[in-house]
MARDOLO-544066 format. One record per residue (C-alpha): x, y, z. Coordinates in steps of 0.2 Angstrom, whole numbers, padded with zeros to 4 digits, always signed. Each point is the difference from the previous one (the first is absolute). Example, Ala and Ser with C-alpha at 12.3 -4.5 7.8 and 13.67 -1.06 7.14 Angstrom:
! MARDOLO-544066
+0062-0022+0039
+0006+0017-0003
! end
This chain:
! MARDOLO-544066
+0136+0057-0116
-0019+0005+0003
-0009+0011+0012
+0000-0001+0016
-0017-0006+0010
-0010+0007+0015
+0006-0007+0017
-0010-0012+0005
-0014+0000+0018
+0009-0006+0014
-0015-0009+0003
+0003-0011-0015
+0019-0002+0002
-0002-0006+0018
-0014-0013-0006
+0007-0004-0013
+0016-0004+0006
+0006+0011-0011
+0018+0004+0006
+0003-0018+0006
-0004-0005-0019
+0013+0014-0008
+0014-0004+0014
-0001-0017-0006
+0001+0006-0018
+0014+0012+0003
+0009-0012+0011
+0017+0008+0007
-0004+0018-0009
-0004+0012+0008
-0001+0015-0011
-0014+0013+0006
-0003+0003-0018
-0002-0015-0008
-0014-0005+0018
-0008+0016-0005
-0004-0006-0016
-0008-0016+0006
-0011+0008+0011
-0006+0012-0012
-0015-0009-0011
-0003+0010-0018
-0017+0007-0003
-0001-0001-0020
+0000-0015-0008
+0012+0008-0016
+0014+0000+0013
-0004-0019+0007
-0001-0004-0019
+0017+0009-0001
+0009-0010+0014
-0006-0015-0005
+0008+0001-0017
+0016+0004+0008
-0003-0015+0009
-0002-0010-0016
+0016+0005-0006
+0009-0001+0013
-0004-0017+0005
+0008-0007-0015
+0016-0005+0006
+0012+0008-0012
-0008+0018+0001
+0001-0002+0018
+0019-0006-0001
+0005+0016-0010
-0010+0011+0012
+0007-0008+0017
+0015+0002-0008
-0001+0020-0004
-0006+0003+0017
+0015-0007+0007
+0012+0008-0010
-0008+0018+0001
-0001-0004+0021
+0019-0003-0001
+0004+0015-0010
-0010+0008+0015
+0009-0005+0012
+0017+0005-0008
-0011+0017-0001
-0003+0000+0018
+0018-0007+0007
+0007+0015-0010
-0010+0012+0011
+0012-0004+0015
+0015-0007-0008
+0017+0009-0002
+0003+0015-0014
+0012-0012-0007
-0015-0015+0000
-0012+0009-0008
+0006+0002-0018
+0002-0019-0001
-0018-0003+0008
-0010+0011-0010
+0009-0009-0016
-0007-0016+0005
-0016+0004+0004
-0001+0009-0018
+0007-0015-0007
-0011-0013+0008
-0013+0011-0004
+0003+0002-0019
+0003-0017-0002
-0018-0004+0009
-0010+0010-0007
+0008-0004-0019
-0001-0019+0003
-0020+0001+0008
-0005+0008-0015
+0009-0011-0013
-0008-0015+0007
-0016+0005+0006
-0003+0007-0020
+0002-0018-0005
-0014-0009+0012
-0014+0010-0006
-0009+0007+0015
-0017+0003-0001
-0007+0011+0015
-0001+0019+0001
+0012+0002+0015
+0014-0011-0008
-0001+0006-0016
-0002+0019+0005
+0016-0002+0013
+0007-0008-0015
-0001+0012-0011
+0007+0013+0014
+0015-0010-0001
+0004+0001-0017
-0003+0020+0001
+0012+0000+0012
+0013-0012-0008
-0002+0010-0017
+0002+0016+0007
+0016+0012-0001
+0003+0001+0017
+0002-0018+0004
+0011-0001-0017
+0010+0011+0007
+0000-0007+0019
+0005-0017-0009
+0016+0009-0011
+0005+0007+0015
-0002-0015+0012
+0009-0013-0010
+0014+0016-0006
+0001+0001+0020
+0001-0020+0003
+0015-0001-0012
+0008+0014+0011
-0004-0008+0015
+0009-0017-0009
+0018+0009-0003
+0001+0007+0019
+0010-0015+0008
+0011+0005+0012
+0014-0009+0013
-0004+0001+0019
+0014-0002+0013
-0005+0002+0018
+0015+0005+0012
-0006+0002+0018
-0012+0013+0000
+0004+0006-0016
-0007-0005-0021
+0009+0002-0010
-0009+0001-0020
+0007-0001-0017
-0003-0003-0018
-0002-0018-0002
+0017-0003-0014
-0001-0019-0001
+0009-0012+0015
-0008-0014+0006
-0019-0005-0002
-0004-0004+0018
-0015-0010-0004
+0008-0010-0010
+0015-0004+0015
-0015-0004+0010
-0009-0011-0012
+0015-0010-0001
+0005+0000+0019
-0018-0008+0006
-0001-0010-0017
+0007-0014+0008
-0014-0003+0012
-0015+0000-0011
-0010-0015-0003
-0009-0005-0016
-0015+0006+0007
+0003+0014+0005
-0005+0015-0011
+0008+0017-0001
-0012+0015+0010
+0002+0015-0007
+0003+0014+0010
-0017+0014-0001
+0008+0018+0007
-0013+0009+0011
-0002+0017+0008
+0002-0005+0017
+0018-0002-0001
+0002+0019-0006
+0011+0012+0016
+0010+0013+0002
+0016-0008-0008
-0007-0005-0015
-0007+0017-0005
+0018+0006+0004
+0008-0013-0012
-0013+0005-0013
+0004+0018+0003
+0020-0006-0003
-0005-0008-0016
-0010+0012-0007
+0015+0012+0001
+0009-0013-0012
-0015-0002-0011
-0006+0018-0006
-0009-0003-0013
-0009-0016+0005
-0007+0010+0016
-0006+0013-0012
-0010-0012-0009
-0006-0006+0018
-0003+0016+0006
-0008+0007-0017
-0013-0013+0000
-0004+0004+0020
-0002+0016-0005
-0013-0002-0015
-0007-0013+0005
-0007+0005+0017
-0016-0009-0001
+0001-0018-0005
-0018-0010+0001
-0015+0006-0009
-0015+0005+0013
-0012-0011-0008
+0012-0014-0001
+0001+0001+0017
-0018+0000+0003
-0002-0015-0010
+0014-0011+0010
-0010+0009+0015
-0018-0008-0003
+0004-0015-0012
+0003-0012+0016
-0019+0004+0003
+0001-0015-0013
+0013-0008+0000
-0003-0005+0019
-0015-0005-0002
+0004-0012-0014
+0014-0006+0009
-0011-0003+0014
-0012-0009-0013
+0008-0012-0005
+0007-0007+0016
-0019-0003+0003
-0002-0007-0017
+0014-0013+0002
-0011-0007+0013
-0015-0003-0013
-0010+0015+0005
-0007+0010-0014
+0002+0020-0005
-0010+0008-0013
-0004+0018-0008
-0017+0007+0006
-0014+0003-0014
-0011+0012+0004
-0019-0003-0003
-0014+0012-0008
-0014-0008+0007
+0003-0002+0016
+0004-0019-0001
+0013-0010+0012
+0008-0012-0005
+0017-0007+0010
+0006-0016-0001
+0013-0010+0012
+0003+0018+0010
+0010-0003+0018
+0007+0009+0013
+0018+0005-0004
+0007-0001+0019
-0009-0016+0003
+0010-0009-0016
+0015+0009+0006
+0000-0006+0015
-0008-0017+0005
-0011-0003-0017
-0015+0008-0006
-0018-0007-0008
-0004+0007-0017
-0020+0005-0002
-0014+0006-0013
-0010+0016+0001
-0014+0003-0014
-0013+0011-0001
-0008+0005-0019
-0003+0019+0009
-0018-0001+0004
+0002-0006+0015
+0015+0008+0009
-0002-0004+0018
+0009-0014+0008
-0005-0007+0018
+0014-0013+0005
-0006-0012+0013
+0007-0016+0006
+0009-0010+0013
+0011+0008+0013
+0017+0001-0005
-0004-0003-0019
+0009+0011-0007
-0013+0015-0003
+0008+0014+0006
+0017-0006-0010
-0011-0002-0016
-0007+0020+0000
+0016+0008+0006
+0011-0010-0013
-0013+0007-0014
+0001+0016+0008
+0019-0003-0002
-0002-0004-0017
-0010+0014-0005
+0011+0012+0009
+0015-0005-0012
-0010-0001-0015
-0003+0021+0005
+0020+0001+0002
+0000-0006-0017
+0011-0016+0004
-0003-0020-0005
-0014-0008+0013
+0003-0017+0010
-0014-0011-0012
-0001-0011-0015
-0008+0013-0008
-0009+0019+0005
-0015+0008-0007
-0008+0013+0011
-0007+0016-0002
+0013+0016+0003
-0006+0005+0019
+0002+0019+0003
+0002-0005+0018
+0001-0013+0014
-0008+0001+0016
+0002-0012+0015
-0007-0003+0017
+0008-0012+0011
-0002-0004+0017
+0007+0013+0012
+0005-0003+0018
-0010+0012+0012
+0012+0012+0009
-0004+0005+0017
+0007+0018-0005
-0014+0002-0012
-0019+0005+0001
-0005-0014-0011
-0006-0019+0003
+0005-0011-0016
-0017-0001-0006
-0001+0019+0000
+0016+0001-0009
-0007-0014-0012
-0017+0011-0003
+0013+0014-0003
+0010-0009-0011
-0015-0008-0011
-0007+0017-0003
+0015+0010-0005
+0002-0012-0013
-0019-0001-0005
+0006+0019-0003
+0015+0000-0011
-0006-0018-0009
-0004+0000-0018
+0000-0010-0015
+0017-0002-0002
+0004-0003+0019
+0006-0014+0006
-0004-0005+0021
+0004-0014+0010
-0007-0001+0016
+0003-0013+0014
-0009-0004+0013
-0010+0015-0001
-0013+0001+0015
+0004-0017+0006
+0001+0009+0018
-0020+0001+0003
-0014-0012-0001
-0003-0010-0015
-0014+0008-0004
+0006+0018+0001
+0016-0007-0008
-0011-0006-0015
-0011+0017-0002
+0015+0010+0001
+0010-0010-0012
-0017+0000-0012
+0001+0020-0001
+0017+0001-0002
+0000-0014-0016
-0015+0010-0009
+0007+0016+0002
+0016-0008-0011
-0012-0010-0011
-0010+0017-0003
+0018+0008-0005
+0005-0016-0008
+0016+0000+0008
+0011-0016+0001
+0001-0008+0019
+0007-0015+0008
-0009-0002+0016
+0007-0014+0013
-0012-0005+0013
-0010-0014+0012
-0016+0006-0003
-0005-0012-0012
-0016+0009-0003
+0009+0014-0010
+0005-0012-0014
-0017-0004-0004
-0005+0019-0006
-0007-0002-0016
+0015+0014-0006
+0015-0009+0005
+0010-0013-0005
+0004-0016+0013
+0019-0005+0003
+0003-0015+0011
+0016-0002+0009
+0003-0020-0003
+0004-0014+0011
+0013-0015-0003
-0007-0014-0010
+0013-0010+0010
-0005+0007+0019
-0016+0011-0002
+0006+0007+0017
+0015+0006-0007
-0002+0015-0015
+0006-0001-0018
+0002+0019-0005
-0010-0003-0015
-0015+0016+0000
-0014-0008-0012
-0018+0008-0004
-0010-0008+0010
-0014+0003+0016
+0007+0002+0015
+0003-0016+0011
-0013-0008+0013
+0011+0001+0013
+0017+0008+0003
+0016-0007+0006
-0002+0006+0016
-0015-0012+0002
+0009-0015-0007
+0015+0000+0011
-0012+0004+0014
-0012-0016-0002
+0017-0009-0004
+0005+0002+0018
-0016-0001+0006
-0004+0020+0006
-0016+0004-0010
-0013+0006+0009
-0011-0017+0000
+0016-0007+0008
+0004+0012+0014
-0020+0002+0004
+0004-0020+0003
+0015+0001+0010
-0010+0016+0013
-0014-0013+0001
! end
C-alpha cells in the first residue's frame, strides 16, 4: 500500500513527542511493523498524494466495512494456518480445509463488494484489481472445486463415540438417537422467555491426543472422504496469496488511524487531508494538539503566512501556550509527510523535505558541553542542513546567556534561515527578535476573563510590555520597586 518512508531524526521524534503521539494512535497494538511505519515520514510528495487517496477511500464507511472485514477473515484463515503447524497429523487436514475455505470465501466476497462502491485511489484500486486476478485465475478455480468437493467429504464423515474406561471406541454413525436433540429437550424446561439460544463456536484449543485418535478411527470407516481431505492437503499446500498477506499486513497502518480519528472526532475536533502548496503559502485553520484533546481538551489555533515572509518568532506570557502551539504544528506537519489526515479544520502547507527541531536539552555532568554550547551547536548544524523546503522549530534557543548575547545570537541564526528561505517557528522571551524586519510576530494571549491567567490562543501581534512573570510578581508585591522599599 505505498513505499515505505525514511526513519525519522531521533532529535525530531523526541521533541516532537513523536512516539507518545503513535502510542496513543495505536492504542493496545503493538506490532513493531505497523510503529515502524509511523515513524518513517515519506520523502516524495507522489507517495503522500498516494496515502492520502487511500485515505479518502477508506474513510467512507462502507469501503472501510468491507475491508475490516477481509482483514479479519484472511487473519483467521491464518491462524488455522498456524495452529496446523503444531496440531496432530490427524488435525491437520481439517485445519488446512478451513483456512482454504475462510479464505476463498474472503477474498471472493472483498472483491464482489468492493467492485460495486467505486474506489477511486491508486492503492485500492490496483489491490483491487490483484484481487480479481487472483479470483479469476485457474489455480484458485481449482483450490475452490476441490475445497467445497473436500467440505461435502468432511459433511458425510459422522461417526459414534463410546468411551469405556480408558478405551474409545469409534464407529460409522448408522442413525440412533440425536443427542442434541435429548439434550435440547432435557434443559428446555428451564429456559425463560428471554433467554436466547448461544450457539456453540468449535475452537482449536480443544484439539489432544484422543481426538486425533478418534479421527484416525473414523477415517478408517470413511475412505473416500479422507482421500478428498487428504488430496486437497496435498495440492493445496499453500493457501494465502503473498501479496494478500501483505495487504492485511499494512492496511491497519489506516485503518487504526481512522479508528483513532474518529474517537477524537466524536468530541467535535476536526480532521482533514493536507493540501500541498506551490508557492510557499501556509495556511492552517483550527489545528490542535492531538494528546492535548485526548486527554484533558485542547485549543484550536491559525497559522498563515502568504510565503514571503517565513519566519515566525512566538512570544508571549509565560505559560501561554507557545511551546504547545510550534510542537503541535510540528506534529501536524510530521503526519502530513506520513501522508495521513491532520488534527485542523483545514491544511494547506508547503510539502517540507525535512523537519528540524531544537529544544531545550538538560546539561549532563558526563558531557563536555554547557547548554548554551550545546544550543550554539544545535543552531549551527541546522543553519547547515536547512533549506527551502525545511521546516525548524526551535525553543528557547540561547535563553541561557545575556539578553543581549541572546538577541545577537538569535539575529544570526534567523538571517541565515531567512537567507535560505527556510520555514521556522522560533519560541522565545527576547521580545526584541520579533521585531526584525524579516519575521513574523505571534503573541501568546491572555484570558479576556483573568489577564493573569492564559487563553491558548497565538495571534500575530508585537510582543507584550510585560510578561507574566512580572504581573504575578507586582500582584504579590515582589517587583523590584517593592523589595527596594521593603530593604529600606
Amino acid at each position: 500500500m505505498g513505499s515505505r518512508g525514511i526513519r525519522a531524526d531521533e532529535q525530531v521524534l523526541s521533541d516532537l513527542r513523536i512516539r507518545e503521539l503513535v502510542s496513543l494512535i495505536l492504542g493496545k497494538e503493538r506490532d513493531e511493523f505497523l510503529w515502524s511505519l509511523f515513524l518513517e515520514p515519506l520523502d516524495s510528495i507522489d507517495s503522500v498524494v498516494y496515502r492520502l487517496n487511500v485515505f479518502r477511500d477508506l474513510m467512507r464507511t462502507e469501503v472501510y466495512v468491507v475491508t475490516e472485514r477481509l482483514v479479519e477473515k484472511v487473519r483467521e484463515a491464518l491462524s488455522y494456518l498456524e495452529t496446523e503447524k503444531e496440531a496432530y497429523e490427524p488435525h491437520k487436514l481439517g485445519l488446512h480445509l478451513d483456512a482454504a475455505l475462510t479464505y476463498i470465501d474472503a477474498l471472493e466476497r472483498f472483491y464482489s463488494e468492493m467492485l460495486s462502491l467505486g474506489v477511486e485511489s491508486d492503492g485500492l484500486k490496483g489491490f483491487l484489481d490483484y484481487v480479481r486476478s487472483i479470483v479469476e485465475s485457474e489455480h484458485f478455480k481449482a483450490m475452490k472445486e476441490k475445497a467445497m468437493k473436500a467440505k461435502e467429504a468432511r459433511v458425510r464423515m459422522v461417526i459414534r463415540v463410546r468411551i469405556m474406561g480408558d478405551r474409545v471406541v469409534v464407529w460409522r454413525f448408522d442413525g440412533g438417537v440425536d443427542m442434541e436433540k435429548v439434550i435440547e429437550e432435557l434443559f428446555s424446561r428451564f429456559r425463560s422467555e428471554e433467554s436466547r439460544k448461544v450457539k456453540y463456536i468449535p475452537t482449536t484449543g480443544g484439539m489432544s491426543h484422543i481426538h486425533a485418535a478418534i479421527l484416525e478411527g473414523a477415517f478408517k470407516f470413511y475412505g473416500s472422504e479422507y482421500k478428498a481431505l487428504k488430496e486437497f492437503y496435498d495440492e493445496f499446500p499453500k493457501i494465502i496469496d503473498d501479496g494478500v498477506a501483505a495487504f492485511v499486513r499494512e492496511i491497519p497502518f489506516y485503518m487504526l488511524y481512522i479508528s483513532f480519528m474518529k474517537k477524537l472526532m466524536s468530541k467535535g475536533y476536526s480532521f482533514t487531508i493536507p493540501r500541498f502548496t506551490s508557492d510557499g503559502r501556509i495556511d492552517v485553520r483550527g489545528f490542535y494538539n492531538i494528546m492535548l484533546a485526548e486527554k484533558t481538551g485542547a485549543v484550536p489555533n491559525d497559522l498563515f503566512t502568504s510565503g514571503e515572509k517565513r519566519i515566525f518568532v512566538i512570544t508571549g506570557m509565560n505559560s501561554g501556550g507557545k511551546t504547545t502551539f510550534a510542537t503541535s504544528f510540528g506534529q501536524l506537519v510530521y503526519l502530513a509527510k506520513l501522508g495521513v489526515p491532520v488534527p485542523a479544520q483545514s491544511a494547506e502547507i508547503p510539502f517540507f523535505t525535512a523537519i528540524l527541531t531544537a529544544y531545550p536539552a538538560r546539561e549532563d555532568p558526563r558531557e563536555s558541553l554547557s547548554r548554551l554550547e550545546q544550543d550554539i551547536v544545535r543552531a549551527a548544524e541546522i543553519m547547515h542542513r536547512s533549506d527551502s523546503s525545511t521546516l525548524i522549530i526551535a525553543n528557547e534557543l540561547f535563553s541561557t546567556t545575556t539578553s543581549d548575547e541572546g538577541f545577537q545570537l538569535a539575529k544570526i541564526f534567523l538571517e541565515e534561515l531567512w537567507r535560505k528561505r527556510s520555514y521556522c517557528l522560533f519560541i522565545t522571551f527576547l521580545s526584541g527578535v520579533a521585531l526584525l524586519d524579516f519575521v513574523i510576530s505571534l503573541v501568546a494571549q491572555p484570558s479576556p476573563e483573568d489577564p493573569l491567567k492564559p487563553s491558548y490562543k497565538i495571534v500575530p501581534g508585537l510582543p507584550p510590555s510585560e510578561y507574566m512573570a512580572v504581573r504575578i510578581a507586582s500582584k504579590h508585591g515582589l517587583t523590584y520597586n517593592d523589595l527596594r522599599m521593603v530593604v529600606g
